[in-house]
N, CA, C and O atoms as a DFTB+ gen file, in Angstrom:
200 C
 N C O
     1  1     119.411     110.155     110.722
     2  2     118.260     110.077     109.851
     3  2     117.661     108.673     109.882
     4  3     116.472     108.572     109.580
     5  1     118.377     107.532     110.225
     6  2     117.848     106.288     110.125
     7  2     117.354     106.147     111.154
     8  3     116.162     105.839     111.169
     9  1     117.910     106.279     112.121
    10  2     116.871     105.979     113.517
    11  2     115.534     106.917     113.599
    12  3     114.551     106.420     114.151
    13  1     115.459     108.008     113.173
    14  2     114.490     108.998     112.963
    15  2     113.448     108.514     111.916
    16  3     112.335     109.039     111.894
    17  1     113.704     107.765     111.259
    18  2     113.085     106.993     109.890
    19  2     112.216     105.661     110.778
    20  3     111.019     105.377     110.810
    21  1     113.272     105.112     111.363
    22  2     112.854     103.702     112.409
    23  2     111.737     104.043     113.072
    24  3     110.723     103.345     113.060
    25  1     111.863     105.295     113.784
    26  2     110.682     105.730     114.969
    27  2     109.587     105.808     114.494
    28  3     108.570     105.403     115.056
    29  1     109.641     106.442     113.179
    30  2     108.402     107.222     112.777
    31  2     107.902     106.175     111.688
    32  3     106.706     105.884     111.664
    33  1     108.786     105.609     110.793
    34  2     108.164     104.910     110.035
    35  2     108.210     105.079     109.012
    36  3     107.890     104.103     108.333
    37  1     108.620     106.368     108.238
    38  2     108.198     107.058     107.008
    39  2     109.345     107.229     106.428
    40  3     110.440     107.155     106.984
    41  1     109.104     107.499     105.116
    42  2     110.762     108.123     104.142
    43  2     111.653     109.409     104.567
    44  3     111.544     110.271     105.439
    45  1     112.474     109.166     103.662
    46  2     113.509     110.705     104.312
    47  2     112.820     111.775     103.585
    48  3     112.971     112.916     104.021
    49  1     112.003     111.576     102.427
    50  2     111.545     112.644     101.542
    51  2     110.458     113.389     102.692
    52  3     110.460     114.594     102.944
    53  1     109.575     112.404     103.291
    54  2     108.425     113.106     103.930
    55  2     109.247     113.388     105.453
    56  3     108.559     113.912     106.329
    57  1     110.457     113.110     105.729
    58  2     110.870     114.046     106.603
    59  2     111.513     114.926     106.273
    60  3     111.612     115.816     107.117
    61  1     112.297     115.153     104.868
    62  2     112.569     116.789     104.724
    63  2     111.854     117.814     104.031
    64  3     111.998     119.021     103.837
    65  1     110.864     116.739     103.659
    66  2     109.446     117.963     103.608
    67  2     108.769     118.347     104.877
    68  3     108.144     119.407     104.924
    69  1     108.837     117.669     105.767
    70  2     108.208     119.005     107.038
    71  2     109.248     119.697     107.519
    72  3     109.040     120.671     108.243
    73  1     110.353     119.353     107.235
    74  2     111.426     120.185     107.453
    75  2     111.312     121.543     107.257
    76  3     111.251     122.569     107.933
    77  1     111.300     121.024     105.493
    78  2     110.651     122.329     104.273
    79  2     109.660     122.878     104.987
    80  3     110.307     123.563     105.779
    81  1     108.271     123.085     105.309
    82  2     107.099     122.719     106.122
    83  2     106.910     123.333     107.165
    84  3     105.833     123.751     107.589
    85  1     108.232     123.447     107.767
    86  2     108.397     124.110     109.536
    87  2     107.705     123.037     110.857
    88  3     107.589     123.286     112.057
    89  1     107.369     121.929     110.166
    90  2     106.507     121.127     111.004
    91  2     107.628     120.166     111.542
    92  3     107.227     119.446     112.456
    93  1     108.761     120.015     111.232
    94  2     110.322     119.350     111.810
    95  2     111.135     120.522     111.999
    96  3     111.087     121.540     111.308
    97  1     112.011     120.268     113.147
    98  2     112.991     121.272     113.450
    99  2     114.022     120.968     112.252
   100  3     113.991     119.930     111.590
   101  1     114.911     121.986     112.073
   102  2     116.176     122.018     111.017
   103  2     116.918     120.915     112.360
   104  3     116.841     120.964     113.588
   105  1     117.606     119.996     111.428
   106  2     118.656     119.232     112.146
   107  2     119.944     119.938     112.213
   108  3     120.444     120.804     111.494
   109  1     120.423     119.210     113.483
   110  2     122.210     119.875     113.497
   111  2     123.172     118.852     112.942
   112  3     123.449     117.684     113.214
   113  1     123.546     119.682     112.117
   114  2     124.904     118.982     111.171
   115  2     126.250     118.503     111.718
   116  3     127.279     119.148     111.920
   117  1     125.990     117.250     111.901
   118  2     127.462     116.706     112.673
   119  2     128.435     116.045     111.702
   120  3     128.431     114.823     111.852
   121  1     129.557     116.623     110.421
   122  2     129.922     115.998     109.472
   123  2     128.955     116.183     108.829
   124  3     128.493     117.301     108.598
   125  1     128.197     114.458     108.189
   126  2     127.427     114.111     107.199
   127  2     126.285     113.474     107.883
   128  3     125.352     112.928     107.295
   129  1     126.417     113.580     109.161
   130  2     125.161     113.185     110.079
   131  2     124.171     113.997     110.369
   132  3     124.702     115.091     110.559
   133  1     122.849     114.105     110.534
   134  2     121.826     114.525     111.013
   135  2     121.342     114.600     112.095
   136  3     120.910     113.514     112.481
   137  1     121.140     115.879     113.174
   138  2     121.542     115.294     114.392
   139  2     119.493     116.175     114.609
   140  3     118.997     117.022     113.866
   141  1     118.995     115.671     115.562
   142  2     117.698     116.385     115.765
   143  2     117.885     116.391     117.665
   144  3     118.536     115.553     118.288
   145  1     117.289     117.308     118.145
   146  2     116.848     117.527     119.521
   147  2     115.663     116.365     120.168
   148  3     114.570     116.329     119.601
   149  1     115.845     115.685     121.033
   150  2     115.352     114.527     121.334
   151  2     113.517     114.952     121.608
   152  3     112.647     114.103     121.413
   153  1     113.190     116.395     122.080
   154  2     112.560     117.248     122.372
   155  2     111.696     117.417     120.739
   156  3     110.553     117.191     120.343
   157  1     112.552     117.766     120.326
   158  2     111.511     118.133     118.808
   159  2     111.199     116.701     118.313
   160  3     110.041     116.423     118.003
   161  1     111.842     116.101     118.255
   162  2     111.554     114.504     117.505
   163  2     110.128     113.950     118.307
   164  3     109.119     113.554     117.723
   165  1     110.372     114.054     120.246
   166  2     109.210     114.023     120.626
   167  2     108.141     114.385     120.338
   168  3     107.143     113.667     120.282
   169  1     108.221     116.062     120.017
   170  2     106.795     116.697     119.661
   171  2     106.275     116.579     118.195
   172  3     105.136     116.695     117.742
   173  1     107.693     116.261     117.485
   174  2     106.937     115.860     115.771
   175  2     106.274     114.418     115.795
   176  3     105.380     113.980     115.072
   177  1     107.040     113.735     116.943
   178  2     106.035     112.438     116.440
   179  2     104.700     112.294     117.125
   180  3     103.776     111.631     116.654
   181  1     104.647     113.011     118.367
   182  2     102.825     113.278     119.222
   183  2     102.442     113.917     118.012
   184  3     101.895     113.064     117.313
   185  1     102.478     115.246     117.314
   186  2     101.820     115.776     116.013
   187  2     101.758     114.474     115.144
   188  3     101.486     114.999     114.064
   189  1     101.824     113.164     114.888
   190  2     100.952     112.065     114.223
   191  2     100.260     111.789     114.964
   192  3      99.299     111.321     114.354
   193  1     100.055     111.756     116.123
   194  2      99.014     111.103     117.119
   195  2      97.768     111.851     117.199
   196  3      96.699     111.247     117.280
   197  1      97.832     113.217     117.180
   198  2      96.909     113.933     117.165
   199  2      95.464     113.664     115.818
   200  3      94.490     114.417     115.800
């Protein structure tokens, strides 16, 4: 979640609201870690560019 925070810039709230949203993929649960597809993180962060 922190490096995902780093990239993009934004809070954890407005990333588990597009979560909520369908506009972020559901992350994979590693333990207590947050794990995302390098693929979706790509295409959620071009969807700010647009």
């Amino acid at each position: 979640m922190a490096e995902l925070r780093a990239l993009s810039g934004v809070s954890h709230a407005f990333i588990y609201r597009h979560i909520k949203n369908g506009k972020l993929a559901q992350p994979e649960k590693w333990g207590r870690s947050s794990r995302w597809k390098e693929s979706d993180v790509k295409a959620w962060l071009a969807s700010f560019q647009q």
